[in-house]
C-alpha positions as CSV (number, residue, x, y, z in Angstrom):
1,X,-7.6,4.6,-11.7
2,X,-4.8,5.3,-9.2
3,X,-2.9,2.3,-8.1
4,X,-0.9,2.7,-4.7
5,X,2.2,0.8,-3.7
6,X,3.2,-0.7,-0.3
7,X,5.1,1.4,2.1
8,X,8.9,1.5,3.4
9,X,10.9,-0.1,0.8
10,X,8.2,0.1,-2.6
11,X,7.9,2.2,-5.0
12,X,4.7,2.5,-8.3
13,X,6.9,0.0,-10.4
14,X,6.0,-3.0,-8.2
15,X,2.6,-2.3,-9.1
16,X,2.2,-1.4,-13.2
17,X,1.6,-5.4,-13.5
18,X,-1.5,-5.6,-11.4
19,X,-3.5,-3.5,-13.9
20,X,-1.6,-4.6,-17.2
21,X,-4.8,-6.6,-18.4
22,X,-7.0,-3.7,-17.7
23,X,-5.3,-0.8,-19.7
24,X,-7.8,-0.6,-22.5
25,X,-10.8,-0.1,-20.1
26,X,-9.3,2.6,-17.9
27,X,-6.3,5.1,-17.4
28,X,-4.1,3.7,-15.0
29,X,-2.2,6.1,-13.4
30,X,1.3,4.7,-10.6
31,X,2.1,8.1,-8.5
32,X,5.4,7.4,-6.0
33,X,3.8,8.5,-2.4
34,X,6.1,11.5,-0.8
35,X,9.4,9.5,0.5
36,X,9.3,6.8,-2.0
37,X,10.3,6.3,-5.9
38,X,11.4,9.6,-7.1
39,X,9.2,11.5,-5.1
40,X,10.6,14.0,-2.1
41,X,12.0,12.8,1.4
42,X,11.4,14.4,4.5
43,X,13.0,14.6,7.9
44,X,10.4,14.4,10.2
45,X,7.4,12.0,11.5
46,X,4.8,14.5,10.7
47,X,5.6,14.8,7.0
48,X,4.7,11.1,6.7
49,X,1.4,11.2,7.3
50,X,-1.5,9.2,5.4
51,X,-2.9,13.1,5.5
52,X,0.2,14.4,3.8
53,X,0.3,11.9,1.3
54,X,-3.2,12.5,0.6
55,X,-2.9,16.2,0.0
56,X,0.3,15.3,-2.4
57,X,-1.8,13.0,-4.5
58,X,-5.2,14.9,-4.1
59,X,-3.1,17.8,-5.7
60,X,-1.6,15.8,-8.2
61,X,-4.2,14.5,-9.6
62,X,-5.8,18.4,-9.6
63,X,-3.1,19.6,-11.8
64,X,-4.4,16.8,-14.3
65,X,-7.3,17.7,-14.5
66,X,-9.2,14.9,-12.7
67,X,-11.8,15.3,-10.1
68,X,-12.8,12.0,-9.2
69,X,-10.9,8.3,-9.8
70,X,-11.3,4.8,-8.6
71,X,-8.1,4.7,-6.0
72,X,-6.4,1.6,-4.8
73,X,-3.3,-0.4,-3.6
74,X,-1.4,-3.0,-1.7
75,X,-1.0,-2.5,2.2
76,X,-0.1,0.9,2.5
77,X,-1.8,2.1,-0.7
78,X,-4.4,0.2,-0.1
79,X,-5.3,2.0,3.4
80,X,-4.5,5.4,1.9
81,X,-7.4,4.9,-1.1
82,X,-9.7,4.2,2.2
83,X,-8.5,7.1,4.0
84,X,-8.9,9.9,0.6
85,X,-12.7,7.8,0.4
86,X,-13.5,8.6,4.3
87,X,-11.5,12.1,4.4
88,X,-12.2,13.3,0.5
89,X,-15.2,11.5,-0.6
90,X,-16.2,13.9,-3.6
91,X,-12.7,12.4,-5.0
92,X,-13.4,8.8,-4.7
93,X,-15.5,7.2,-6.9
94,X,-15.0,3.4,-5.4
95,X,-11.8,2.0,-3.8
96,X,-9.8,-1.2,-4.1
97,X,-8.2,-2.2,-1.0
98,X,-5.3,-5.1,-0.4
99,X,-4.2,-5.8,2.5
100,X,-5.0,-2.3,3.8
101,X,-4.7,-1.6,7.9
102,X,-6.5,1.1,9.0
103,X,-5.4,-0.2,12.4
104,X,-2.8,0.0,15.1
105,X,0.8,-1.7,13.9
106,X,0.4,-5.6,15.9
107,X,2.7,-5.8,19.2
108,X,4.9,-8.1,16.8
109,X,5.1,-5.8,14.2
110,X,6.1,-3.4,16.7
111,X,9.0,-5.5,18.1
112,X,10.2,-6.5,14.6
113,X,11.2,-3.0,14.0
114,X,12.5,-2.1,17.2
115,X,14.8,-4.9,16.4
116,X,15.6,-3.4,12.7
117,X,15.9,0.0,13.5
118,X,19.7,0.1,14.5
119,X,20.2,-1.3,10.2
120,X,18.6,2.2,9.4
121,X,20.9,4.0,11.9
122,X,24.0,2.8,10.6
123,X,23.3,3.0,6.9
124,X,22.5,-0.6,6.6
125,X,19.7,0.3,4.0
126,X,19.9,-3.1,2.0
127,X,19.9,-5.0,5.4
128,X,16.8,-3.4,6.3
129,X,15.3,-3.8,2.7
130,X,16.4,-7.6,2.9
131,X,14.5,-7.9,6.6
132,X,11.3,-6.1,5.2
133,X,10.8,-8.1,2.3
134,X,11.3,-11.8,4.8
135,X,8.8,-9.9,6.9
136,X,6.3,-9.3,4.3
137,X,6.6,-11.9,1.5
138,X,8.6,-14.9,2.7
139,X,12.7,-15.9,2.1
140,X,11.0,-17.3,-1.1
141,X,10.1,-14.0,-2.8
142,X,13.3,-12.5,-1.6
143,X,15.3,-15.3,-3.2
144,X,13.5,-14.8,-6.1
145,X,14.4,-11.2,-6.8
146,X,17.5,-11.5,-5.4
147,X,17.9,-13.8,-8.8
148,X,17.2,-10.6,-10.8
149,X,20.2,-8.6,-9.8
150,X,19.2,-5.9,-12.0
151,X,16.0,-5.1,-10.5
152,X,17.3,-5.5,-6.9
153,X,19.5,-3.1,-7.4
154,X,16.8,-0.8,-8.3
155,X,14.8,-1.2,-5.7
156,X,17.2,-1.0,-3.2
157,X,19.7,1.7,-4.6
158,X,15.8,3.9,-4.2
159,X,16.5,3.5,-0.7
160,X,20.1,5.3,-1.0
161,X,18.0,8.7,-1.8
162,X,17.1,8.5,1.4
163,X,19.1,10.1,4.2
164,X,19.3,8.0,7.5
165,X,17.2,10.7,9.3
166,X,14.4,10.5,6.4
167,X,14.0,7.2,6.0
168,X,14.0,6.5,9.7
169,X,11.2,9.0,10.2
170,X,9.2,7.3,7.3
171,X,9.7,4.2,9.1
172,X,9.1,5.5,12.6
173,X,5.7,6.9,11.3
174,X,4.9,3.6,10.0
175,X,5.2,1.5,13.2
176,X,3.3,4.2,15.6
177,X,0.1,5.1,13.9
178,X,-3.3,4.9,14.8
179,X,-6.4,2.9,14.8
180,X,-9.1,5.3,11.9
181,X,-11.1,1.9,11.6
182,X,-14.1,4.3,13.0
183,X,-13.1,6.8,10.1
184,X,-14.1,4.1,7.5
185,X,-17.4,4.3,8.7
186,X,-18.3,7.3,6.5
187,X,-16.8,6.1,3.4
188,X,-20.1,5.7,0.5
189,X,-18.5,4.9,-2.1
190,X,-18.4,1.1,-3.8
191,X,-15.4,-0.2,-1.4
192,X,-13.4,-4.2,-2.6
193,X,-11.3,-5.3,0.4
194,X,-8.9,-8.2,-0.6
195,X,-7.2,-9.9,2.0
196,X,-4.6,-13.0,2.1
197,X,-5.4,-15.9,4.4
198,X,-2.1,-16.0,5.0
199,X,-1.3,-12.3,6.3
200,X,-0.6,-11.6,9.8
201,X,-1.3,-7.5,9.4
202,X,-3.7,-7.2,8.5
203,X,-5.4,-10.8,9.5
204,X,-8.5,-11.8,7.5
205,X,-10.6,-11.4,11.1
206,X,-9.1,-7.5,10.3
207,X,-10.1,-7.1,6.2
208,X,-13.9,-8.5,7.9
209,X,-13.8,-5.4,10.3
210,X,-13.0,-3.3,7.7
211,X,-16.0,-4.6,4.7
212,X,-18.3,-4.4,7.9
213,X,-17.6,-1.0,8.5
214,X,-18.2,0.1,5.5
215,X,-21.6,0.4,3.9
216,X,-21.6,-2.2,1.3
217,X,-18.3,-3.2,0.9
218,X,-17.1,-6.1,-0.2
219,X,-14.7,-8.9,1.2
220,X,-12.6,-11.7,-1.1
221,X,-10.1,-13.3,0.7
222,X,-7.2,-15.1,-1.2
223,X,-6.7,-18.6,0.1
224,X,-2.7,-19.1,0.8
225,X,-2.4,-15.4,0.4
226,X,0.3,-13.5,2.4
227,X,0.6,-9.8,3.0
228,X,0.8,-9.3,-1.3
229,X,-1.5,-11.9,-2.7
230,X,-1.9,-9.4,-6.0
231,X,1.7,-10.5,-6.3
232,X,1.5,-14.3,-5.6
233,X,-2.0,-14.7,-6.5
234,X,-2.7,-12.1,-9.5
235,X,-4.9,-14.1,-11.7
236,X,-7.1,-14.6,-8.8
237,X,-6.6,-10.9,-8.0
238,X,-6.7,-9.5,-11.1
239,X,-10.5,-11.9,-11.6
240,X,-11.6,-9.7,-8.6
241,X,-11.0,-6.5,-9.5
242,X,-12.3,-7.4,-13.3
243,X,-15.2,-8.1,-11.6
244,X,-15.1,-5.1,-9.6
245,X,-14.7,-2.5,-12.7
246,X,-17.4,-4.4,-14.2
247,X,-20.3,-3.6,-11.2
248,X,-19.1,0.1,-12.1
249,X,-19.9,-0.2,-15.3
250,X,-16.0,0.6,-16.6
């Protein structure tokens, strides 16, 4: 089971404790996409691709010796388990999406980092990482790991391998992709989408789009949820996606 983290500022250890109840009943496996954690930054837009990362993790999980896994995530690793399901379905075997877009960033999404961007251009890394996380989660989560100095430094000092040209160009791909809802379409394989009430991007009238598109799939939606309900909600979560490996049969 490969379990994806969020983009811009995340890395795989926001994410071991999502699966922590489920460790006897599958190998759980927490790869940094290219340009976070301790994987490689790039310099230009391209490189940032959901169809780089794929290739990256595709091979990765080749050199292990595993064909086929159940792939899922938050946001942006949630959207890039659809995307390996519609563009590499002999290597998907089902997918658990949170929060996942396959969709155009919103107008106000848009705006909000066109307002941020000049943090990234002058080095203002923690700035930015401070904005994101207000943007995503609420003053109340930042607060609260703000009151764990030890792991905000972690998470943001992850940030300083960046240089400003990489980390603007993982950003800039961010904020200017694509719809590919039309993409999910060919996706067979046993699909969850998990959606917060609460989130404005994707909305829940967006997770519905994305379970109607695809064959099968489907929707919970966490009441009071934001953009990370398997971080504010993860019993609730965590009772879905038990559920989930059960209908496999793992």
């Amino acid at each position: 089971m490969v379990w994806i983290h969020g983009g811009s500022v995340e890395d795989s250890s926001v994410m071991v404790a999502d699966l922590d109840p489920f460790f006897g009943r599958v190998r759980a496996l927490f790869p940094d996409t290219r340009g976070h954690g301790l994987s490689s930054r790039f310099e230009r837009v391209e490189d940032y691709t959901y169809a780089r990362k794929a290739e990256d993790l595709l091979a990765w999980l080749g050199g292990l010796g595993i064909r086929e896994a159940v792939w899922g995530g938050a946001s942006m690793g949630g959207a890039l388990s659809l995307w390996i399901a519609a563009h590499a379905p002999e290597r998907a075997r089902a997918v658990i999406s949170i929060s996942g877009p396959p969709f155009v960033p919103s107008d106000e999404d848009k705006q909000w980092w066109a307002r941020q961007r000049s943090l990234v251009e002058n080095g203002r890394f923690e700035e930015y990482f401070d904005a994101n996380v207000r943007l995503r989660m609420g003053e109340d989560a930042l607060a609260r790991l703000k009151a764990r100095p030890d792991r905000y430094a972690d998470l943001t000092g992850a940030l300083r391998r960046h240089s400003v040209a990489s980390l603007l160009a993982l950003l800039d791909e961010t904020y200017s992709r694509g719809e590919w809802l039309e993409d999910c379409r060919r996706i067979r394989c046993p699909v969850q989408v998990i959606a917060g009430s609460e989130d404005s991007f994707p909305t829940v009238a967006m997770s519905r789009r994305v379970a109607a598109a695809i064959p099968g799939a489907c929707l919970h939606v966490v009441e009071g949820g934001p953009h990370f309900p398997n971080r504010t909600h993860r019993p609730e979560v965590q009772g879905v996606i038990a559920a989930f490996l059960d209908r496999l049969g793992l």
